[in-house]
N, C-alpha and C positions, 0 to 999 in steps of 0.2 A: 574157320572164318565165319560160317555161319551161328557156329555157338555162340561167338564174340556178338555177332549182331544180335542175337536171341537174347543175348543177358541186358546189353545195350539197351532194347527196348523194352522189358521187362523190367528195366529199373524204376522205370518211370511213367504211371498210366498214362500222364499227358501226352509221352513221345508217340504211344500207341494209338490214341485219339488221333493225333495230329497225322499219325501215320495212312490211318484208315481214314480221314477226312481227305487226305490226298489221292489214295487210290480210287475214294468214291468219285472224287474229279475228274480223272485220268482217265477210270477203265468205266465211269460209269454213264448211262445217256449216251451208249451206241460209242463210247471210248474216245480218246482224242483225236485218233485219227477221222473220227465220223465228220466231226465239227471243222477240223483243217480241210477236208475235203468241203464240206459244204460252205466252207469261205471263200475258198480260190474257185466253187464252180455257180458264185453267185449271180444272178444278171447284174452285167454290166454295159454299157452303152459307152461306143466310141464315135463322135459326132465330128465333123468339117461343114463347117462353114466355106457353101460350093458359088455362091451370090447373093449382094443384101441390096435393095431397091427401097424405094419409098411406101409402097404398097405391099412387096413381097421380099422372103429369101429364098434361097431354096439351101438343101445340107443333107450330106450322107449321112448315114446309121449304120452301123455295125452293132451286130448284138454278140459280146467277146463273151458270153457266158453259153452255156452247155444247155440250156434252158431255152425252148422258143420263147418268145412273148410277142407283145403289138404295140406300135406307138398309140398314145392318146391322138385324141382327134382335136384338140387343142393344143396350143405351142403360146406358153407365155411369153412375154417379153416386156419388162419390168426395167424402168428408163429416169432420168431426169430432164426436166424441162422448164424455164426459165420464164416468168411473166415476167411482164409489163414494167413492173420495178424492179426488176432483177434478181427476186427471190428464184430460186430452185424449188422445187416441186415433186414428188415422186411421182409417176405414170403406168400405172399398168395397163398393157392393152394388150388382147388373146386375137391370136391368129389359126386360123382352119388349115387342116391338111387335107384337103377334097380328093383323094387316091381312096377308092374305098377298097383296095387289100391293104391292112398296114401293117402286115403280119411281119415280123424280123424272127427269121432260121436262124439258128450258131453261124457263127463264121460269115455271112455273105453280108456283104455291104449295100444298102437301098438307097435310091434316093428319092426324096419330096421335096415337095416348095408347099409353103406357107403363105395364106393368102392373109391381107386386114380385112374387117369385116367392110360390107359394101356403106355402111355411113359414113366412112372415114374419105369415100375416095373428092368427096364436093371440100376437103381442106385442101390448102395449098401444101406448098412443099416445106416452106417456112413449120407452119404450123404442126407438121407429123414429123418433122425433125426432133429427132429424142438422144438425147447424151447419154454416154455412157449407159447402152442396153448391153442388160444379161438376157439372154436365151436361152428359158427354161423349158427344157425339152423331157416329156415322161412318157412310161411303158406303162401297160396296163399292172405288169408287175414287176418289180424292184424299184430303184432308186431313180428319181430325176435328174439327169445333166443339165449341169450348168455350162454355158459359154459366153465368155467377158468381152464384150467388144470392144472396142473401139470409138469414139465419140461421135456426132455426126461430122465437128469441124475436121476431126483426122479421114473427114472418108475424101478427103480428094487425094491426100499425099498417099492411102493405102492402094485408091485405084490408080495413080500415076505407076506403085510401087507394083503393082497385082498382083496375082495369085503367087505362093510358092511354086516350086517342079510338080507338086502330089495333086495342085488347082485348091488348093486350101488357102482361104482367108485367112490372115495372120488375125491373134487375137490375144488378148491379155492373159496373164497369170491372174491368181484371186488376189494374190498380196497386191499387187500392180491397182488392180481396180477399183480395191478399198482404200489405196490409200489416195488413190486418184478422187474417187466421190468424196472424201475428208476433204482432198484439199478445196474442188468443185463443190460444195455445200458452203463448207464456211470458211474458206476462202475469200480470193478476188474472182472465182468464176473462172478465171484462165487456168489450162492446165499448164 
């Protein structure tokens, strides 16, 4: 059987190329098991939305990778908001985590609250009202979580509805929420 393969590839420099260009893949740069491993033990962040306020939220972290890291000391939150003649608007506005360890271990779950900066507190309630925010939450190293909320008008029916069993705020899919801003953009405004 291995003659048959020997003559197989022999026939043809090309298969032979192709052959050794595959094993350079495979076994080469620490092999492929190096790479499977450092995919499944990459940081990753598992976030709950624990309470969301006018001013603050607060949300657990888990850090599900094998890796310690640390939250940034900023927490975006990236919105739409509607003037005066009813255009939509996009809003970014950075919120502090004032806990000065923000260290995340493998496995253990932390929690923070996120404050708005102190210029914001002299608006009213109207006015820091923001639709449809994501909650961009990052580590000093790996990737940024995303979480899709919910609009300001859905937060009474969410707080009538409250927390799941686990105390986690219910929140959108990504498909959900972009097709929700399409239709809130240009749209009628209503979802």
């Amino acid at each position: 059987m291995l003659e048959t393969l020997w003559t197989f590839v022999e026939q043809d420099e090309g298969r032979l190329r192709l052959i050794a260009l595959i094993l350079t893949l495979v076994a080469g740069s620490g092999g492929l098991m190096y790479w499977v491993d450092r995919w499944r033990n990459r940081i990753r962040l598992y976030v709950r939305l624990l309470e969301i306020n006018d001013t603050f939220f607060s949300f657990e972290v888990e850090n599900v990778g094998r890796q310690p890291t640390s939250l940034a000391h900023q927490v975006g939150l990236i919105g739409y908001r509607r003037d005066g003649s009813g255009k939509a608007h996009r809003v970014k506005e950075s919120y502090s985590v004032t806990v000065e360890d923000r260290s995340l271990s493998p496995s253990a779950p932390k929690r923070f609250s996120a404050f708005r900066s102190q210029s914001d507190y002299s608006m009213s309630a109207e006015e820091l009202a923001v639709d449809l925010p994501r909650y961009c939450i990052s580590c000093t190293r790996g990737r940024q979580k995303t979480i899709y909320g919910f609009t300001h008008s859905h937060r009474h029916s969410i707080e009538s509805r409250g927390a799941d069993r686990r105390g986690t705020i219910p929140h959108l899919s990504a498909v959900e929420y972009w097709r929700k801003v399409v239709q809130y953009r240009f749209g009628s405004g209503k979802e």
